[in-house]
Every structure is written in C-alpha cells, then in structure tokens.
N, C-alpha and C positions, 0 to 999 in steps of 0.2 A: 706798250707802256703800262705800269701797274703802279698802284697808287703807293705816293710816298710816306705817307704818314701809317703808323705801324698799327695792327690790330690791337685793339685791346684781348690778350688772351686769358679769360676764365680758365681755370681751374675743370678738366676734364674727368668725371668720377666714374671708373672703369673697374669690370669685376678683373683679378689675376687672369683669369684665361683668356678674358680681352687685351692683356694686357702682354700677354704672350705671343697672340696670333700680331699683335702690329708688329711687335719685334721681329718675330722671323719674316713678317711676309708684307709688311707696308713700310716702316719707319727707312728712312736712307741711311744708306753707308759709306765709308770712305772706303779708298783705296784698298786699306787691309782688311775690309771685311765690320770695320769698328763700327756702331748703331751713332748717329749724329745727327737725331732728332728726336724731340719728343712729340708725343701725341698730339699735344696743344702745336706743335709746329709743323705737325703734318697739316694738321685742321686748317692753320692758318697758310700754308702754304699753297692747298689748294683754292681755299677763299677767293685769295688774291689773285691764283690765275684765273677763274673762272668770271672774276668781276669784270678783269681787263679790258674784256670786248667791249665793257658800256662806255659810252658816247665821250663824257668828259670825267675830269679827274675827282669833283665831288663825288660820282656817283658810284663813280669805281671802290672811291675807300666808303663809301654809305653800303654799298652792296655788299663788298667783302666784309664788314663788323658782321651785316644780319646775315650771311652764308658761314660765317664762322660761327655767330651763335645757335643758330640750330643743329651744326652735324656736335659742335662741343656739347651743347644738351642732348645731344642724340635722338634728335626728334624727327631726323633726316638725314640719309646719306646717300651718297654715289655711289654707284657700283666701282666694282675692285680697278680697274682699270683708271678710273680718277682717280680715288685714292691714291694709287701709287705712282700714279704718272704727270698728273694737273702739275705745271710748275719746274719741270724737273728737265724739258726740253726734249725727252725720248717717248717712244710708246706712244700707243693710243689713246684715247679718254673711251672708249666705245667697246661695248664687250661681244656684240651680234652682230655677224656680217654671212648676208647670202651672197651666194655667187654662181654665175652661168656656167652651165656645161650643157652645150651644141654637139651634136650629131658632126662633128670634124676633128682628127687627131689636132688641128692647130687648137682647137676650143679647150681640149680634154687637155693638154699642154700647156696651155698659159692658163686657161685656170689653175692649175697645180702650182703655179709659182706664183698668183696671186694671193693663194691660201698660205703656202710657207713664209709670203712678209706679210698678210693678216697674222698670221699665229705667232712668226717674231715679234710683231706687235701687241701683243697681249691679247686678241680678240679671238674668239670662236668661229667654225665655221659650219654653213649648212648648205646641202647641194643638195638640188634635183637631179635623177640621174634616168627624169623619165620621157628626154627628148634621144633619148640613145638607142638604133636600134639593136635588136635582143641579138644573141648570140647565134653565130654562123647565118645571117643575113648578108647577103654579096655586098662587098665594095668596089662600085664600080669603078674608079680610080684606080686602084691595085691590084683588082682580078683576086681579090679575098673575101676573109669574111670577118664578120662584126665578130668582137670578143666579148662585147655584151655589158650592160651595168655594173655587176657583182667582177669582173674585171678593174673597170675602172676605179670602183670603192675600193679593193684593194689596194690600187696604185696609190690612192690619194692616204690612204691609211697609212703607207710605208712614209709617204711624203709628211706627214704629221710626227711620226714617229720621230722624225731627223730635227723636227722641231720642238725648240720649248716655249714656250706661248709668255714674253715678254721677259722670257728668265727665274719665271714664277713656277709655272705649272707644265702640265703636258696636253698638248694640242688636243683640242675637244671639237668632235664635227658630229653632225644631223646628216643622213644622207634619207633622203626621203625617195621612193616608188610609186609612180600609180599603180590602182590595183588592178589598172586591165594594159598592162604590160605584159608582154609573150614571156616575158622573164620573172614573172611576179615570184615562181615559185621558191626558184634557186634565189633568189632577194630575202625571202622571208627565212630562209634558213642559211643566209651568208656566213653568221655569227656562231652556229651552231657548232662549231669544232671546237668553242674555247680559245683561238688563236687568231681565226682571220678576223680584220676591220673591228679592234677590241677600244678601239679610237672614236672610235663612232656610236652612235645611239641611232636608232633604225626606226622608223616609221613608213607606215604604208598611207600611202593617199588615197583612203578610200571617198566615194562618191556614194551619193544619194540614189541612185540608180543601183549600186552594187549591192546596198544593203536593202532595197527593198528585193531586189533579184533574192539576197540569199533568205529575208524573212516569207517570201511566198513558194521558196523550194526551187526557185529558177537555176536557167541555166544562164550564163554570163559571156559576151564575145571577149577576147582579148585582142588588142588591134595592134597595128603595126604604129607606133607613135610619127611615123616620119608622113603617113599621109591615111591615117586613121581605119586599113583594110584590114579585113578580120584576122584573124591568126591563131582561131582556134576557140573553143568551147570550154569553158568550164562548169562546173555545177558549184555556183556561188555560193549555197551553205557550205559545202567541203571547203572551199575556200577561205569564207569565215573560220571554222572551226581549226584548220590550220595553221592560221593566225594565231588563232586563241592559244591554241595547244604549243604553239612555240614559246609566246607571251608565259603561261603559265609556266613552263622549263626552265629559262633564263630571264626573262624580264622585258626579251626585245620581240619582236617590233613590239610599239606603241601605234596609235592609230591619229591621221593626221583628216579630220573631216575636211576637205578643200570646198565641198560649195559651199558651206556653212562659210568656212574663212574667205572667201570670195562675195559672197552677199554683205558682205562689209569692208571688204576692197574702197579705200577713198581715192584710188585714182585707176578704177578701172581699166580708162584709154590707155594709161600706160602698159599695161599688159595684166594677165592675169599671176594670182600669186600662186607660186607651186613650191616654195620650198620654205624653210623657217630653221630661227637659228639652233644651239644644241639641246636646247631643254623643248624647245617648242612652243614655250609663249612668243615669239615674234614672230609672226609670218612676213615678209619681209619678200618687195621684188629684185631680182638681179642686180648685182651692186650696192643695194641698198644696205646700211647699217644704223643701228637704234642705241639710243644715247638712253640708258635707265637708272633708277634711282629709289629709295624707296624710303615710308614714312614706318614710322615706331609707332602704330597707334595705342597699342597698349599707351602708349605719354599723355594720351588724353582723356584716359578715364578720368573723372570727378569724379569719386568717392562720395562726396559732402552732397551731389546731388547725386548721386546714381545713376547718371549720366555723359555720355561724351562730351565734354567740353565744346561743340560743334565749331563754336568762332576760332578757340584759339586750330581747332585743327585748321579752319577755313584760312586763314593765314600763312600758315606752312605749307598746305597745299601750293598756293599761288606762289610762296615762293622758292619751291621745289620746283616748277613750272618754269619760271626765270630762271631757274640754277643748268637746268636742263639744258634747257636752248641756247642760253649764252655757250655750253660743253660744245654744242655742235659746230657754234662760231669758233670755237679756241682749238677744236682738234686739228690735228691731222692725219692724212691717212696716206697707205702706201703704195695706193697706186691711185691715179686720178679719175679711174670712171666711178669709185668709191664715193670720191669727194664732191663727183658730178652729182650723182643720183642723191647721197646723204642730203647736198644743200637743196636739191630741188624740193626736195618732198620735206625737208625739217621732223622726220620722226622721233619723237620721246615717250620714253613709255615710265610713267610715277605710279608706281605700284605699293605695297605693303610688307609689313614684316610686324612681329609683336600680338599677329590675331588670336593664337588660344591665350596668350597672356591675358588679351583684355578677357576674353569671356570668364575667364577663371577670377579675375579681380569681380566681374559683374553678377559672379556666383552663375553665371548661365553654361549649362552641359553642352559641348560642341557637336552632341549628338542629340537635336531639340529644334524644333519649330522657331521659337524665340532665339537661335542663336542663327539659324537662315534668315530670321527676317530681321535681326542685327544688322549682319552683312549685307543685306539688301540694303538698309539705310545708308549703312557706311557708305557701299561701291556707289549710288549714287549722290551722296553729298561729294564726295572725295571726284568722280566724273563732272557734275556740276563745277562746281570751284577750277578745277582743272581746265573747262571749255572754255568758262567765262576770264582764267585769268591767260591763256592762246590768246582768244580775243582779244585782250587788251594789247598784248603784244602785238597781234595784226596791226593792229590803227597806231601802235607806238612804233615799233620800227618795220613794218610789213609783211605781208601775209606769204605764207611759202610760194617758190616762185612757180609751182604746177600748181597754182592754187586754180587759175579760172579752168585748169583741166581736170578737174573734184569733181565729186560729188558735194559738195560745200560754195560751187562758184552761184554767184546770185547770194550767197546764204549769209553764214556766218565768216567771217573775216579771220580764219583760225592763221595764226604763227607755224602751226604745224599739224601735218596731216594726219598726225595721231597722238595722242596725249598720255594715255594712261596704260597699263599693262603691268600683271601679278608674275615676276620674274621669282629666281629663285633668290634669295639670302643672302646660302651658306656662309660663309665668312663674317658680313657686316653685320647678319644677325646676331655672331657672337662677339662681336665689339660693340655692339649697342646693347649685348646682354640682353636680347629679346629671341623669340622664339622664333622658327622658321616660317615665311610667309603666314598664306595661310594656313600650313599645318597644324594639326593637333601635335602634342606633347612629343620630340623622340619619347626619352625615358622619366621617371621620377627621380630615381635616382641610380647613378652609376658608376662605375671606374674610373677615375682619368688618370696617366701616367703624369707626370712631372719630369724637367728637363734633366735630371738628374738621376731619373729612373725610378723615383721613388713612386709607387701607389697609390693613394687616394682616394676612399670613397668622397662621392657626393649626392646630396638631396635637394631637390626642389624647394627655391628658399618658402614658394609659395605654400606648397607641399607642405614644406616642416614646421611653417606658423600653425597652418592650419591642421594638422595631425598633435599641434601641443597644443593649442586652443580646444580643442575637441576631444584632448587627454586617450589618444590611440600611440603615440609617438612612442617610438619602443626601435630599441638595435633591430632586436630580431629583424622586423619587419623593413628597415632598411635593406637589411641582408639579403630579406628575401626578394626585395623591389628588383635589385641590383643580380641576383641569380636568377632573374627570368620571371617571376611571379606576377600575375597579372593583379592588378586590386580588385576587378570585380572578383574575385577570390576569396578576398580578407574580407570575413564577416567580421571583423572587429573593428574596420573601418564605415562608418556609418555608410546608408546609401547615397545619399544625396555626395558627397566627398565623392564617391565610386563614380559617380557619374559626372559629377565636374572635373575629376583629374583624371578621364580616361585618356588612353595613349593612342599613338595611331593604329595599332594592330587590334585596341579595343574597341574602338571605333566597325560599324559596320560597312561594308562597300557603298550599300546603297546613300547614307548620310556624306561620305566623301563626296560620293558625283554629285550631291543634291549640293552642300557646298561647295563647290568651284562652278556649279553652275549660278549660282547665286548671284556669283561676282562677276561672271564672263557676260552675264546681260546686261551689266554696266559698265563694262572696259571694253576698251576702242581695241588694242591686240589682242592677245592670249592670254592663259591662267595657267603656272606650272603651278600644278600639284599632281602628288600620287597618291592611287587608289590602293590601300592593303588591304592585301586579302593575306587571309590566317592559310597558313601550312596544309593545312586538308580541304582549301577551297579545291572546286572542281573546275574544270574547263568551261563547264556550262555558266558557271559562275563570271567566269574573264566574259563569257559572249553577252551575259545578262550586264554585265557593267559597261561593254560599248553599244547595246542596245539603249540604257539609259542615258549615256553620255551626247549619246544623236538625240534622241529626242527631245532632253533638258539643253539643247542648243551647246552646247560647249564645242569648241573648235580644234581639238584634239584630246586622247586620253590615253593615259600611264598608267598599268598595273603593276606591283610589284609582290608576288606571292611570298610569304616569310620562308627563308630556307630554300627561296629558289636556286641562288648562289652561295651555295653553303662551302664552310671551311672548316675545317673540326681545329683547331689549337693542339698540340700535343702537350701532357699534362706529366709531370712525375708524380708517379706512388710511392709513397711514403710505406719503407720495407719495415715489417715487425721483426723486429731482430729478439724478441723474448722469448721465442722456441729456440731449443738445442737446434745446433747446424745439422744438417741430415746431409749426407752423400747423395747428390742425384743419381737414376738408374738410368739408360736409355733404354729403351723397347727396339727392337730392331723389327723390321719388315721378313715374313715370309721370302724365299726367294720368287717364287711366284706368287703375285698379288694381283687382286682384282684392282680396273684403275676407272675412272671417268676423266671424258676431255668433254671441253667443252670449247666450241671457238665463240671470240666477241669483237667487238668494235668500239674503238671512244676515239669521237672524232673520227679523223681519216684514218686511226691507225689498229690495225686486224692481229689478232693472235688468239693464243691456242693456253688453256689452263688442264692441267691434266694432273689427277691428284692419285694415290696411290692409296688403297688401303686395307686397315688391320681386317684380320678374320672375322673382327665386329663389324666393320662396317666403317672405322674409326678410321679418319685423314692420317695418313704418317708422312708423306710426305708429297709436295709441289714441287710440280713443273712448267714453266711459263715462258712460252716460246709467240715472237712477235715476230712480226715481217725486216726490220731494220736489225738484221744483224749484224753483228759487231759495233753495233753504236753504242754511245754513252748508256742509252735508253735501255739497249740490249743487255749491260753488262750488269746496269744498277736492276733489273728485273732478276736476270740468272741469279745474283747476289744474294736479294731478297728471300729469293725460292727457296731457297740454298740455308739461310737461315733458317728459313720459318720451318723446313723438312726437321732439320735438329731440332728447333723449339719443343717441335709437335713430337718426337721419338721421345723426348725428356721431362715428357707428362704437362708442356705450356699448353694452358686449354686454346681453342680456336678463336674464342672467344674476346680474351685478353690481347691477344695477336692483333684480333680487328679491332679493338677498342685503338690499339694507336698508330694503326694504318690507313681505318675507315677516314676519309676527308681529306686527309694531304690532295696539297695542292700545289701540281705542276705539268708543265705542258708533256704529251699530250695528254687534253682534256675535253670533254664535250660533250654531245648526243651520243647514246649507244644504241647499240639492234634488240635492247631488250627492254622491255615494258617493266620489268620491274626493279631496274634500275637503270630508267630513262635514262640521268644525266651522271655522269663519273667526274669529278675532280684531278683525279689523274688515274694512271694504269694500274699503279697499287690501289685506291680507294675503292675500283672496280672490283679489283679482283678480290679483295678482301668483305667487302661488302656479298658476294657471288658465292664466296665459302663459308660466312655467315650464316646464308641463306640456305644452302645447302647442310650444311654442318655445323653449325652453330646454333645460338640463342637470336632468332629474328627480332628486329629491334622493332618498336612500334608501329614505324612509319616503315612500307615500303622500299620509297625513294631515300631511305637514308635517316639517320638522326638530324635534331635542330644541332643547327650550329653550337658551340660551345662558350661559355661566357669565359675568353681569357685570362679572369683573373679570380671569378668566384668559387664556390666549391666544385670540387669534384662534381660532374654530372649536371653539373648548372645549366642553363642556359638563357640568351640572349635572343628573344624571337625578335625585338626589331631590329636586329643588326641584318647589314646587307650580308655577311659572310666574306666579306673583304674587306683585306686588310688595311690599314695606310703604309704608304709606300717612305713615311716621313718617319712617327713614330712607332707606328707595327699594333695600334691600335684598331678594332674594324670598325667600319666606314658606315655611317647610314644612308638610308635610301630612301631623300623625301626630293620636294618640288623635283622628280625626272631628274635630279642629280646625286652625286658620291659625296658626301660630305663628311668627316671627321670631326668629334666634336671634341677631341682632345688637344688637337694642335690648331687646327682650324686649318687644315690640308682640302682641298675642293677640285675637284674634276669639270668644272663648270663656272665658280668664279663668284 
C-alpha cells in the first residue's frame, strides 16, 4: 500500500548534463521508447516506494514528503538501481551482490545462473574463486582433472557477456584470488591478453602473512585450498612485484587486504568474508547483497561560518539511514538464498559524494593535513549519526535477525550489521552536479559532446569564479586546461589556486592512500577510491602504495597508472594546398636487399615483422606475417604491409605512418615479449610503434605516447583519461572510485 495523498513536488535545479544522463538512463518510457516522466516524478516516485514499508499510512506520506525533499535538493541519493527501479515493480533496488562458488561442477553451475538473473536484475557481481582446486588437480568422481579458477572466470565472463545488467549497462563482476593459491600466478595475469574476463576487475586476496613474507625476502607456501597441504614455494617479494608489475601495465589486479576486512567481520560465526562486490568497497558474505546510497556533502558547507553545517548534515544522515533500510524491506531479489542472507544481516552502506567540492568551497588543498583531518571529522560525525540513528531503528522496528550472532549482541541494538561505506558515484554524482566520491577533481576543464554531436568546451564553475576573481581567467588557459596541461604549470595562476584545484593525477600517491585511509577508519565496509600514479611511475612506486595502504589500515587498494590503457584517437591533417602540386616519384628497392625480421607476441597471438631496405639503411618496405592465416586478422595485416611498403617507396616518412597507426585499438591486444613495448593496443600499434623504434623518430615515453585528447589540438593530450572509450558516445572514460566512468553522457561500468 503507498500513501494516497500526493507529494508535494519542488521544483528540482539540475545542471544540462544531469539533465541528460536521467533522460537516457533513469527517467521511464513507454512502449515506443517516448521519455514519460519528469525528474521531480522519478524523485517522487521512488519516495513513495521506499516509504511504503512504514507501519501506517500517516507515516508512509510523512516519510515520502522528507525522502522526496532531500534526493530533490540533492542532499542524498540511492544508488542507480533505486533510482531507476524503486516503484516501477521490475529490477532490484540493490547494486552489490557476492556469490558462492564450491569446489563442485553443481556449485560452479548454479552460481552461473544466479549471477545472469543478479545481472538481469541490475546488480553487480563478485566471486571468490579461491575454494577451487588449481588446475590438473584429480577429480575423483570423473577420473579427471581440475580446470582451475582462471577456467571458471572465463566461463562466468562469457555468462556476463550474454547479460545486460537491468537493461542499462553491461554485467560488472570482481573475481577475487588468495594469494597462496597453486593458481595465484596464471590469476594474476588472466587479463593480460586484452580479451579474456574484460568483465571483470581482479583482485588478489592478499594476507598479512604474505606481505610480511615478501617485506623480510621470504619464501611463501601455496596450499591446496581444499585441505590447506602445500603446493609449492614461492619467493613472496617476486610474487609481490608481479603483482605490482601487472597492476602498473593494465590496471588489474588491485589488492583486496582480507584480515584487515575480517577484523571487522560483524558476524564472524557466520563464516569468514572472502569476496566483495565490483569496485571493492563491500566486502560482503555468500549471498549477501548491500543496499547504498550516498550524501552530497559539499550541501553542507556554511560559508557564513566556515564551517559544515553539522546539525543539518546530522539529519540527513539519520535520514539516509531510514531511506536505506526501508530499500532492503521493499526490494526484491532473484533467487531466495539472496533474500535469506540480505534480511538476515540488514546491510547498508551511506557513503559520500561532493568531497573535493567542499574542500575547494573551504579553500583547503586535498593534498594537506587540514584536509585529512577534515575527513577525519566528517567520516566520524557522518558514522556516529549513522550508528545512533540503526539504533533507533533497532528498538523501533527490530534489530537484524543475526543480530545476537554479532559482534554487537549484549551491545548496541543496531537495525543493521553494517551502516556506512564510500561507494563509487559515477552516475548520481553527475545528477547531483557534485564531484565523484572522495575523489579529487577528474578535470578543470574539458570537452563534452552534445546529443547532436555538436562540441563543447567546459570549465569548472568553481574554477572560473575563481580564475575571474583572481583576474588569471583567459581562453588561452582554458584551452590549455582542456589539451592536457597541468596548473601546477601555469605560473600565472597563483599558488595557493594551484594547490586547491589540483586534479587527480596532480595529486601525489602517497596523499590518495592517506585519504581513503582517513575515512576507512570510520566506515563500517570499504572505501572505493583510486590511487594515480603519473605515466613514468615505477613498479617500485605500485609496491610503495600497497605497502602504505596495509599499513594505514585500508581494506583494499586500486592503482591506476595514467596511459596505462592508452588509445591514440585518429586525427586528420589538415593538407597545405599553397605549394604547386609536384608529381610523386617512387624509389623502388634494389633486387637484392638487405632485410631484418623480427618475431613478437600481443597477447596469445605470434608473428613475424620483416622489413626490407634501401642501400642506406632506409625501410622501403614491410612484411607481416602472423600465425592465423587466412583470417580477417591475417588479410587486414598483409593489407596494411602492403600499403605502408608503397607509402615508404613514395617518400611517406615512417614517422607519419606511426603517428596514425601507433594506438589503434583492437583485438588481438595485450602483454607482449618485449620490454619495450610491454603492452600493444593491437597488432598494427605493435608493429608500428617496433618500426618507430627502430627507424623512426622515438617518442618520449618508451611504452608508447599519452593517449590523445579527442577533440583538442593536435598532439594534445589528456593524462587523466583512462584511454577508453564510451561505448554510448565514443567519449573516453575516466578512471576514479575502481570504476569506468564517462562524464559526458553519464555511461558507468559499475553504476
């Protein structure tokens, strides 16, 4: 029953790009597709389902006014799964769900069809895959052997694939590893081809034991997970560093601390927590799924005092709290051991969004003492408010029903076994027009396309008050914002500005893990955020940031190096047509010529570069022979050869060639056999990058040029972009809270 008397609906003041992202990806449609609702009647329409659970019918239309006037002032909202489902009789309200995978084909089986109606459902998913034992282990049953974890992650990646996650997005899973699995190795580099489990985000479950093993130089058992007998030696720093150096190439694994997450387990007896859902803030047991939500607190800066407003945030807190919990009463879910363990346990996790917002309004630099012990205050007033207002739910309608099997029984009378937790955004943070969790800044200012294709620059409104107050405000300096320029660059911008609008790549590593540890000591789950590290971080750098991240207690950590997943944009030159036309000449090759082959690898796939040349020395022409002959793969490489031999006979420098071959991107792509050009984009990018390097003009970097800024000048670039694209508007994607996020459409991998 939902209350009959109507919401009063305010008036919702939304920037244009929030105003975009509800249209395509929350507002409902009819039949033909047509949009038939407005904002204020999404707002109100979840209100009212979310009220419904309460007792009688005053309290239901009292609840929905104050749950419609906070997400309308955007002082609070649900994660994406409310939003678009609260009300509407399909889908999930809940965006995190773990799920069991047992050592039995029946286990590895029906989890697989649990995950496809989670994901039809809108919700995410994350598995441990580290009760499996490793490959070619006997099956006594079949007279065979185990196919091993990195098996079954593939399976379940195909099975995501087939799914679209509530009709919205594409199915997003966590597969997590211990790290003394027989299998740890082949895990750590599942991803590495560019092609397998691309579904997935990867973390390793490392232990306190492992990481002191690899800081004293030890050596490390790996055991058999089915009855803990050895399985072999490794030497733990290697191991470490492995890690690292994967992490540092592509982005994955991340590292998931489990005793850390287990010394704060509140229902212990029920088993230990080993997996969590796809970003990593929810560590979460078997079946379990977590209803979150998050507060705008940039809304409660006071200006007038210079201070957070504390009361009014202490009210929204509490009634975020109730918005929560009622979600878990209202949902439903798609298979029943979900709905068992959800109700037992009552987990919520009221997290954050809008953090550099405020420090930027409070003039404090996010890399600064005064802006950690901010956060300090915040995460505990925002956990305080939160326990105290569980509690009152306890003694109001009852305390979760594994409550006397807590660590809470005798104690506090909590509604729910977990309350708080720094989820990712993406999406609500751009319809609240507030910045992502706790992250620093994406950009200042940047590109965004419009539905009609048209262009756009844009500038930080905070940014361009403050750049015209301060008399720096200048095109130029947009331009350059927007082409890759860093501000601590611009001497013309004062310092102190430099240092309160730093971005997340200006930002140092060590300041990241110090904030998200900040807040992980006063949140009951996890904290997604991501560590950047700039383009010429070293490996030793990735190891230096999960050494910090254990020790400042944090209960997992995400690196993401800038350029790790780079994509070059192809660009047209603009031809000078004010010289007289000239007739080209070709140069033709000696009949005998001196040549170099060279064989490589990207990903699984092997072949052979063999170049031809002039009596200088000079490439006249390529040949590029792979293992998959006759294939597509096979036919568009001859092709290219084949071109690029004429380009090169008709005086195209090599150079130009690789300017717009280097980066393309397409399968196969991934790790290569060569250190100096580790990772390839595709088999042209390789190759062209490889005769650069040989014959060409070497480019700064190594591993490749920064990605390119799509829309700015020539040679521009965008270091915080992930290097991938959106798959909606062809935009690329940033890489904050452990997820893909799009800030042009508001397209998210994660939710």
């Amino acid at each position: 029953m939902v209350a009959t008397d109507p919401i009063r609906t305010s008036p919702v003041s939304l920037t244009g790009n929030a105003e975009t992202v509800l249209e395509r990806r929350y507002l409902l449609r009819d039949d033909t597709g047509a949009v038939v609702e407005t904002p204020e009647e999404l707002f109100a329409r979840v209100a009212t389902a979310i009220a419904a659970v309460e007792a009688d019918e005053e309290s239901r239309h009292a609840w929905a006014q104050r749950f419609y006037d906070e997400m309308a002032a955007l002082r609070f909202l649900p994660n994406s799964p409310t939003l678009m489902n609260a009300g509407t009789g399909r889908g999930t309200l809940a965006a995190c769900f773990v799920l069991p995978v047992d050592d039995t084909l029946e286990s590895i089986m029906s989890t697989a069809e649990a995950a496809a109606m989670v994901q039809k459902y809108g919700g995410g998913t994350g598995f441990s895959f580290s009760r499996l034992r490793g490959v070619g282990e006997p099956i006594a049953s079949t007279h065979g052997s185990a196919c091993g974890p990195v098996s079954v992650l593939r399976h379940y990646d195909d099975v995501s694939r087939l799914v679209t996650q509530g009709g919205k997005r594409d199915g997003a899973n966590m597969g997590i590893l211990r790290v003394d699995h027989p299998d740890i190795e082949e895990f750590i580099h599942a991803k590495d081809d560019g092609v397998t489990a691309q579904r997935f985000n990867l973390s390793i479950g490392v232990t306190d034991a492992f990481l002191e093993a690899a800081a004293r130089g030890e050596s490390f058992t790996l055991r058999d997970p089915r009855d803990a007998s050895p399985r072999g030696e490794v030497d733990a720093a290697s191991l470490l560093d492995d890690i690292a150096r994967a992490a540092w190439t592509t982005g994955d694994p991340g590292l998931v601390f489990l005793d850390e997450i287990n010394r704060h387990n509140p229902t212990p007896t029920l088993g230990e927590i080993e997996a969590t859902n796809p970003c990593g803030e929810v560590p979460l047991l078997p079946w379990e799924a977590c209803t979150l939500g998050s507060i705008n607190v940039a809304k409660f800066w006071d200006a007038g005092r210079g201070d957070i407003d504390w009361d009014a945030l202490d009210q929204t807190v509490r009634l975020g709290v109730r918005f929560l919990d009622n979600v878990v009463e209202a949902n439903t879910f798609p298979v029943t051991e979900i709905a068992d363990a959800v109700r037992g346990n009552r987990k919520i996790g009221l997290g954050m969004m809008g953090w550099a917002d405020l420090l930027i309004a409070a003039a404090i630099p996010y890399e600064s003492d005064e802006a950690i012990a901010l956060a300090e205050r915040l995460a505990t007033a925002i956990g305080a408010a939160a326990d105290e207002a569980s509690a009152a739910l306890g003694e109001e309608k009852g305390v979760f029903p594994n409550w006397d099997r807590s660590v809470y029984a005798g104690g506090p009378r909590y509604r729910n076994a977990t309350r708080t937790c720094i989820a990712p955004t993406g999406t609500i943070a751009i319809i609240a027009g507030a910045s992502s969790g706790i992250e620093p800044l994406f950009s200042l200012a940047h590109y965004r396309r419009m539905g009609d294709g048209t262009v756009l620059s844009e500038v930080s409104d905070a940014f361009q008050a403050a750049a015209e107050t301060g008399g720096y405000a200048s095109d130029e300096l947009t331009e350059a914002l927007i082409a890759g320029a860093a501000l601590a660059d611009r001497d013309d911008v004062p310092e102190a500005d430099r240092a309160r609008f730093a971005t997340a790549h200006e930002i140092s590593p060590e300041w990241h893990v110090r904030m998200q540890a900040a807040f992980q000591a006063h949140t009951d789950l996890a904290v997604s955020k991501t560590v950047n590290l700039p383009r010429d971080a070293s490996v030793e750098d990735v190891r230096t940031v999960y050494r910090l991240a254990h020790e400042l207690h944090c209960k997992g950590v995400t690196v993401y190096r800038d350029g790790s997943r780079a994509v070059q944009v192809l660009a047209h030159e603009v031809a000078d047509d004010s010289a007289s036309p000239v007739t080209p000449r070709r140069r033709h090759l000696a009949d005998e010529r001196q040549s170099l082959t060279h064989k490589f690898r990207v990903g699984e796939q092997e072949g052979y570069i063999t170049v031809g040349l002039y009596e200088d020395g000079a490439p006249g022409e390529v040949f590029i022979k792979i293992a998959k002959e006759g294939s597509t793969v096979s036919g568009l490489t001859d092709a290219v050869a084949l071109l690029t031999s004429i380009a090169l006979q008709y005086g195209v420098s090599l150079d130009k060639l690789a300017d717009k071959l280097e980066q393309t991107r397409f399968e196969p792509y991934g790790i290569t056999a060569n250190p100096d050009i580790p990772f390839a984009t595709s088999l042209l990018d390789y190759v062209f990058r490889w005769l650069r390097l040989h014959f060409g003009t070497p480019t700064p970097n190594s591993d490749g040029p920064p990605a390119a800024n799509p829309n700015g000048p020539a040679g521009s670039t965008a270091p915080t972009l992930s290097g991938l694209t959106c798959p909606d508007c062809g935009m690329q994607l940033e890489f904050a809270e452990g997820c893909l996020t799009c800030h042009s459409c508001g397209y998210t991998k994660c939710g």
